[in-house]
PDB file with SEQRES, HELIX, SHEET and CRYST1 records, atoms N, CA, C and O in Angstrom:
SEQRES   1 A   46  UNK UNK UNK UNK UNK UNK UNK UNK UNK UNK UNK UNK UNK          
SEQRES   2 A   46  UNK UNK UNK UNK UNK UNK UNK UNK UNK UNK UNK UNK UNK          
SEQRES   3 A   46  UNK UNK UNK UNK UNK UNK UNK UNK UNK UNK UNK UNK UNK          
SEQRES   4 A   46  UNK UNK UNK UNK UNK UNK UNK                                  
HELIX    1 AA1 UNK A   13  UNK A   26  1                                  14    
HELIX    2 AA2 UNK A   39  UNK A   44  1                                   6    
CRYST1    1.000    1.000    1.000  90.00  90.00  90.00 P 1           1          
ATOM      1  N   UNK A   1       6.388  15.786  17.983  1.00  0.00           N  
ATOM      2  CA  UNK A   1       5.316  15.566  18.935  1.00  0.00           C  
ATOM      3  C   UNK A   1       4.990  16.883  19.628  1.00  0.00           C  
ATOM      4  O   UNK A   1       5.850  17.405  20.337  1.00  0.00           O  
ATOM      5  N   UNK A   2       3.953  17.376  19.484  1.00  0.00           N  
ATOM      6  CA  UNK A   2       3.251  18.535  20.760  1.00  0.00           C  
ATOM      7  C   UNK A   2       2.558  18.428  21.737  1.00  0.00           C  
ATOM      8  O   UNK A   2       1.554  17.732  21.887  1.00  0.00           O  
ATOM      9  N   UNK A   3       3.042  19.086  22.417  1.00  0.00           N  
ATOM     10  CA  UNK A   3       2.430  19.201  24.140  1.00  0.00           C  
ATOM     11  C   UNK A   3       1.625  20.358  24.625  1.00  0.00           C  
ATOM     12  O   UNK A   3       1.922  21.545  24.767  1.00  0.00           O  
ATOM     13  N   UNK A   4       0.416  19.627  24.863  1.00  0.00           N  
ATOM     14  CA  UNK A   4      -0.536  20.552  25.421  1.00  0.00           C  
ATOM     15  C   UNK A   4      -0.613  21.250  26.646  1.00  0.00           C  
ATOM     16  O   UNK A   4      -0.095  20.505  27.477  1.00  0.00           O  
ATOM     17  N   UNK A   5      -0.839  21.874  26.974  1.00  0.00           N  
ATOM     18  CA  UNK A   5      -0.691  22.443  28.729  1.00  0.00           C  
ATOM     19  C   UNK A   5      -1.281  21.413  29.696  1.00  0.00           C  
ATOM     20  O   UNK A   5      -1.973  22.017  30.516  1.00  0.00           O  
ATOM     21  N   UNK A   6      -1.279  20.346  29.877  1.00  0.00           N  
ATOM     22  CA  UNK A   6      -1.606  19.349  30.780  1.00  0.00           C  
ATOM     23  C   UNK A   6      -0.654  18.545  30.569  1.00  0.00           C  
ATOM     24  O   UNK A   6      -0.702  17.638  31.400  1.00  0.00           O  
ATOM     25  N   UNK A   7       0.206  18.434  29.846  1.00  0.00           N  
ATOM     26  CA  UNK A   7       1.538  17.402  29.639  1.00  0.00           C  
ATOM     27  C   UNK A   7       1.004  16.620  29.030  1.00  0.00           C  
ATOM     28  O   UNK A   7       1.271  15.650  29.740  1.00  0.00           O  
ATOM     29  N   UNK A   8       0.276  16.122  28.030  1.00  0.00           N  
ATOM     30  CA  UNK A   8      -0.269  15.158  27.304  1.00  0.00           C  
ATOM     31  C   UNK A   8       0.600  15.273  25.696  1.00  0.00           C  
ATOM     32  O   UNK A   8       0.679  16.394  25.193  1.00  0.00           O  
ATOM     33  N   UNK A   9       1.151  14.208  25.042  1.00  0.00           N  
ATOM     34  CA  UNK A   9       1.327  14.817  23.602  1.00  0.00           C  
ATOM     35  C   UNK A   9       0.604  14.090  23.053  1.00  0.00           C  
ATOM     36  O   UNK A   9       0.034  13.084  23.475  1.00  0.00           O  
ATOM     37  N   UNK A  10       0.587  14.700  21.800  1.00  0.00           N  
ATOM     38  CA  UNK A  10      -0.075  14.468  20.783  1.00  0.00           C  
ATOM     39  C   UNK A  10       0.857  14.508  19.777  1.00  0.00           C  
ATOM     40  O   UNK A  10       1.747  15.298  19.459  1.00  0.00           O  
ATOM     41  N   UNK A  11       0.193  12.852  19.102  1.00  0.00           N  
ATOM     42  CA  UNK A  11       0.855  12.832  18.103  1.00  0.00           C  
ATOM     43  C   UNK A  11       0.989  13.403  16.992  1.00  0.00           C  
ATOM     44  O   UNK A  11      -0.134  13.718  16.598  1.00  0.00           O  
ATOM     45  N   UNK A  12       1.909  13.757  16.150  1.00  0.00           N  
ATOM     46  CA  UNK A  12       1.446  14.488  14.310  1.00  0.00           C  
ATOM     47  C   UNK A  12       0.749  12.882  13.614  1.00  0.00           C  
ATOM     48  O   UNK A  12       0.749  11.679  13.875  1.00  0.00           O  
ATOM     49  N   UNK A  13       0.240  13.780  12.661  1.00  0.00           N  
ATOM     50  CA  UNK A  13      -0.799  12.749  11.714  1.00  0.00           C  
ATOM     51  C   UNK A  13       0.372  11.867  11.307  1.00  0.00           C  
ATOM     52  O   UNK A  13      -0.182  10.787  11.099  1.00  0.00           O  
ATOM     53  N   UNK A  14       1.483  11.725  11.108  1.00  0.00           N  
ATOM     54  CA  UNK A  14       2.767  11.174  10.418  1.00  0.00           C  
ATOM     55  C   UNK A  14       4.092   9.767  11.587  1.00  0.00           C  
ATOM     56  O   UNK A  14       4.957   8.907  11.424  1.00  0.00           O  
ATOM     57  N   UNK A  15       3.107  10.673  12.933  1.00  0.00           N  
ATOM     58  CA  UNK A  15       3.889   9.637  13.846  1.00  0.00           C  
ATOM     59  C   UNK A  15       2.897   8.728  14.348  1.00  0.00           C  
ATOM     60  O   UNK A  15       3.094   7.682  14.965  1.00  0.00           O  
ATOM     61  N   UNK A  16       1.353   9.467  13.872  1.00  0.00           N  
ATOM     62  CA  UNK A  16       0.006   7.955  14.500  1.00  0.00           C  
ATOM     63  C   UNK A  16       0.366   6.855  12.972  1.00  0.00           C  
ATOM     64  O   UNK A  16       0.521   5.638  12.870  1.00  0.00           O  
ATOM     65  N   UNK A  17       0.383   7.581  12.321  1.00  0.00           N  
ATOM     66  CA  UNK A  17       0.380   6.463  10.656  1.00  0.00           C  
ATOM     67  C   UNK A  17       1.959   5.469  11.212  1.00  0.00           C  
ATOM     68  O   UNK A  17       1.776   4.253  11.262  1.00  0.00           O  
ATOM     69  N   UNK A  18       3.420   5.984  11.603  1.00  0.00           N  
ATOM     70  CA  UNK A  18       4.094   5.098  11.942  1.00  0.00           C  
ATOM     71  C   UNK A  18       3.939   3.835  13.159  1.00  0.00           C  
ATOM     72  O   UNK A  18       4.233   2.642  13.076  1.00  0.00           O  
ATOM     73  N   UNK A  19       3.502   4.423  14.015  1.00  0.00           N  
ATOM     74  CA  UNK A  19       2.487   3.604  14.908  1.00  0.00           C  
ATOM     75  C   UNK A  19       1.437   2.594  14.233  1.00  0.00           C  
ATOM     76  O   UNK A  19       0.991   1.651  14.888  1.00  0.00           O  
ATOM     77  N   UNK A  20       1.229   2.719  13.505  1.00  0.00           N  
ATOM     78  CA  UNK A  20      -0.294   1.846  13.006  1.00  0.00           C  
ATOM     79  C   UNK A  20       0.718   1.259  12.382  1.00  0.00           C  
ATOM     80  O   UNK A  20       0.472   0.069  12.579  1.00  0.00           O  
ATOM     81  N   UNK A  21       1.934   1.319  11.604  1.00  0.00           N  
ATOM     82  CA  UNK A  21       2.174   0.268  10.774  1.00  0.00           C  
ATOM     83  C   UNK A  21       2.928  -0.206  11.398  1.00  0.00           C  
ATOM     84  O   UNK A  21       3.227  -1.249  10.815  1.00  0.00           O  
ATOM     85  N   UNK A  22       3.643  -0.093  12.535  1.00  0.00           N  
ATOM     86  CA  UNK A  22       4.607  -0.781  13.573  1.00  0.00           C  
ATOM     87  C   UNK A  22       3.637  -1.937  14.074  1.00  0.00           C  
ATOM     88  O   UNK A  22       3.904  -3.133  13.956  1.00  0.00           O  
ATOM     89  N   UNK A  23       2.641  -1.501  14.565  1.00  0.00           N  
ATOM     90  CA  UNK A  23       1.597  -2.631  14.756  1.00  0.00           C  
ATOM     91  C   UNK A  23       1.320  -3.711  13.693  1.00  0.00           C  
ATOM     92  O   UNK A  23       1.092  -4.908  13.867  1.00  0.00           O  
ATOM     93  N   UNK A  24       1.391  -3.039  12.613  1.00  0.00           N  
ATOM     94  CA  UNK A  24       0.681  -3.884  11.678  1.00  0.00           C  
ATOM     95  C   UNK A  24       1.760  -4.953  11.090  1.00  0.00           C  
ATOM     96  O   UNK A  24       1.415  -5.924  10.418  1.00  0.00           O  
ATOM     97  N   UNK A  25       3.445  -4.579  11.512  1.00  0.00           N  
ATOM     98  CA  UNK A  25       4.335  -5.098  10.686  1.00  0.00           C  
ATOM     99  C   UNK A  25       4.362  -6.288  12.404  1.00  0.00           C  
ATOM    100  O   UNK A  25       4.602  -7.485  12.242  1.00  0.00           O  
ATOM    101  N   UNK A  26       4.119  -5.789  13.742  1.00  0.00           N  
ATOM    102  CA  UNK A  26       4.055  -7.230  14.359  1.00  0.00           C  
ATOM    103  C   UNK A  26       3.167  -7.663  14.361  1.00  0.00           C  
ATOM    104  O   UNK A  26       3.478  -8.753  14.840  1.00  0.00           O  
ATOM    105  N   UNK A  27       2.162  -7.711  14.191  1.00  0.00           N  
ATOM    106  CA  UNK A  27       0.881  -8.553  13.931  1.00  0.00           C  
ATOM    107  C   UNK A  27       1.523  -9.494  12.542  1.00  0.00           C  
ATOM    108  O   UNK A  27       1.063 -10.634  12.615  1.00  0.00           O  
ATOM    109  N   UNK A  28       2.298  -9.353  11.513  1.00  0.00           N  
ATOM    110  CA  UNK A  28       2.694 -10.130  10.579  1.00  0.00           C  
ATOM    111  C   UNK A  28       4.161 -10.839  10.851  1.00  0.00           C  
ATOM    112  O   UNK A  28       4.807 -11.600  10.132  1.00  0.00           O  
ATOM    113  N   UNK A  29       4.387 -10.407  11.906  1.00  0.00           N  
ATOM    114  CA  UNK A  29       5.591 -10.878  12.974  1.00  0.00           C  
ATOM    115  C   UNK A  29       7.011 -10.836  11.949  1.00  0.00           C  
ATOM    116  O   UNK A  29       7.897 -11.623  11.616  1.00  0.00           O  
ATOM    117  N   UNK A  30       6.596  -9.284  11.659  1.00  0.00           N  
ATOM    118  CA  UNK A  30       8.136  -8.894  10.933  1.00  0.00           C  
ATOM    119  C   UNK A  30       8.615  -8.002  12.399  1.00  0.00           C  
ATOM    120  O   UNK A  30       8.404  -6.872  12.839  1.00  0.00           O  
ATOM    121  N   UNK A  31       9.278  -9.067  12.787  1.00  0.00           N  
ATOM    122  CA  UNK A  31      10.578  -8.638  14.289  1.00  0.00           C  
ATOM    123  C   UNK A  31      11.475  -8.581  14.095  1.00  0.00           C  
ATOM    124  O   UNK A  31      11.998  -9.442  13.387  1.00  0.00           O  
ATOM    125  N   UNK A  32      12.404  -7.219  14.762  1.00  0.00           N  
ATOM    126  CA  UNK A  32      14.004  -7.775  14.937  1.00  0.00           C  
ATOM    127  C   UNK A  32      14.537  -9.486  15.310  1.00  0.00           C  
ATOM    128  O   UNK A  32      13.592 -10.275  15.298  1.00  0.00           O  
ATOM    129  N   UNK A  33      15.374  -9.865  15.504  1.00  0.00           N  
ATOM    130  CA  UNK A  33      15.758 -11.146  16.082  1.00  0.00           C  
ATOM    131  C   UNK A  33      16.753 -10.004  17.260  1.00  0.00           C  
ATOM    132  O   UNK A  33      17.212  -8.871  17.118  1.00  0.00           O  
ATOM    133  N   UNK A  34      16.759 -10.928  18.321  1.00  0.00           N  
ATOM    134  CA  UNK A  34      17.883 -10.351  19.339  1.00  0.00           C  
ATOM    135  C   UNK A  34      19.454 -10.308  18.585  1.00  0.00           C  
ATOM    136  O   UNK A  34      20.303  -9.841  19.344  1.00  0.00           O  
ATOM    137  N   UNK A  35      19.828 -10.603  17.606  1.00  0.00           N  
ATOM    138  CA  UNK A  35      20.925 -10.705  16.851  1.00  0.00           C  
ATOM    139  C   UNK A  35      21.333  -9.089  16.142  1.00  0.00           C  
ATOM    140  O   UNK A  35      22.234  -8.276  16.350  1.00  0.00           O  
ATOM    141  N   UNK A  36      19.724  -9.170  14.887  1.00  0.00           N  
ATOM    142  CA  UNK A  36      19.595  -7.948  14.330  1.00  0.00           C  
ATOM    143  C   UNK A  36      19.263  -6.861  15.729  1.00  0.00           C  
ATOM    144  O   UNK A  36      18.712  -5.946  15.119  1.00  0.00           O  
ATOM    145  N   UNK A  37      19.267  -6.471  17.038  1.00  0.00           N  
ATOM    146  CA  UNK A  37      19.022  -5.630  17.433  1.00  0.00           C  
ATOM    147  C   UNK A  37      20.204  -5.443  18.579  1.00  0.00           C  
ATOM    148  O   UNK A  37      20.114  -4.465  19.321  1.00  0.00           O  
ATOM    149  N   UNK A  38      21.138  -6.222  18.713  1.00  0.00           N  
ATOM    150  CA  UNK A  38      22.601  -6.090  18.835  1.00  0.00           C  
ATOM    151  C   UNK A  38      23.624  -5.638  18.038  1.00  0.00           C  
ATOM    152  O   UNK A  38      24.698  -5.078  18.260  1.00  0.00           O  
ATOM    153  N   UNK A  39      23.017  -6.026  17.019  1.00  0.00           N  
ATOM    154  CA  UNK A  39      24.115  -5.372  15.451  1.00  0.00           C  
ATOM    155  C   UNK A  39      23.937  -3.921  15.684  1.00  0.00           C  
ATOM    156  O   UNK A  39      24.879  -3.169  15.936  1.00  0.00           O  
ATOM    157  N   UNK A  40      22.258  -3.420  15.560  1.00  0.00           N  
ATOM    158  CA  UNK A  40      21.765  -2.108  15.455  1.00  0.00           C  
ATOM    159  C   UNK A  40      22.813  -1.352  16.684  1.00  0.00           C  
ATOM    160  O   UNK A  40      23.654  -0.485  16.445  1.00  0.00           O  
ATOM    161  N   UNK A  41      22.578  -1.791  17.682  1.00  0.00           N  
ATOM    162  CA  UNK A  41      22.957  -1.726  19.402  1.00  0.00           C  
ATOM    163  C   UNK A  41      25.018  -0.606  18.614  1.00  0.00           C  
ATOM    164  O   UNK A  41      25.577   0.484  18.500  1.00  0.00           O  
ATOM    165  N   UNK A  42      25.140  -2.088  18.371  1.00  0.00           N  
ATOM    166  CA  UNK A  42      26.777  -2.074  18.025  1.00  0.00           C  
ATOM    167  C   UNK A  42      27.172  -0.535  17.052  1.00  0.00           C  
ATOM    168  O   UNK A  42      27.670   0.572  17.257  1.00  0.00           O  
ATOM    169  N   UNK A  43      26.643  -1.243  16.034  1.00  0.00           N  
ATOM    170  CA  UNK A  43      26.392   0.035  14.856  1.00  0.00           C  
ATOM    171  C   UNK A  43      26.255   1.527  15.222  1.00  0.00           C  
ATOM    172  O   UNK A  43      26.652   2.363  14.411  1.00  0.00           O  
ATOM    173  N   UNK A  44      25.767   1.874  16.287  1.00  0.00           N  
ATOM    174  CA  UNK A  44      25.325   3.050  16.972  1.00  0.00           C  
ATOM    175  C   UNK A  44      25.850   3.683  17.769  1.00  0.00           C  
ATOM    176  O   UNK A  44      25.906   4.869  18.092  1.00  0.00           O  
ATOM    177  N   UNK A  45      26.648   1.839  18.383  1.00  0.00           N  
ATOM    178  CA  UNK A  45      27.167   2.269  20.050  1.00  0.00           C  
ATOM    179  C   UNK A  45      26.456   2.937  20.912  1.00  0.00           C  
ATOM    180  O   UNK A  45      26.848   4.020  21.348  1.00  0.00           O  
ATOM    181  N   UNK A  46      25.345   2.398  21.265  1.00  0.00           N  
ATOM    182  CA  UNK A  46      24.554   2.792  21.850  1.00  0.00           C  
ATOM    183  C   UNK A  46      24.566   1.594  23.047  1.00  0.00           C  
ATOM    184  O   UNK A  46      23.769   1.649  23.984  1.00  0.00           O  
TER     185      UNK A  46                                                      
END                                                                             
């Protein structure tokens, strides 16, 4: 991501295209479940 001298970023052409399909995969309501995003959680230890 780059930052312009006003603090604004801008996205690369590669992180608006992941964005558009993040949208597009919940609009088809492919979601984590709170299950799968505890596993992730665990897995990470985060």
């Amino acid at each position: 991501m780059g930052k312009d001298d006003e603090g604004v970023y801008q996205l690369t052409p590669e992180e608006e295209a992941d964005l558009e399909e993040a949208d597009r995969e919940i609009e088809r309501g492919e979601i984590a479940t709170e299950e799968e995003v505890r596993a992730m959680w665990a897995k990470y230890r985060l």
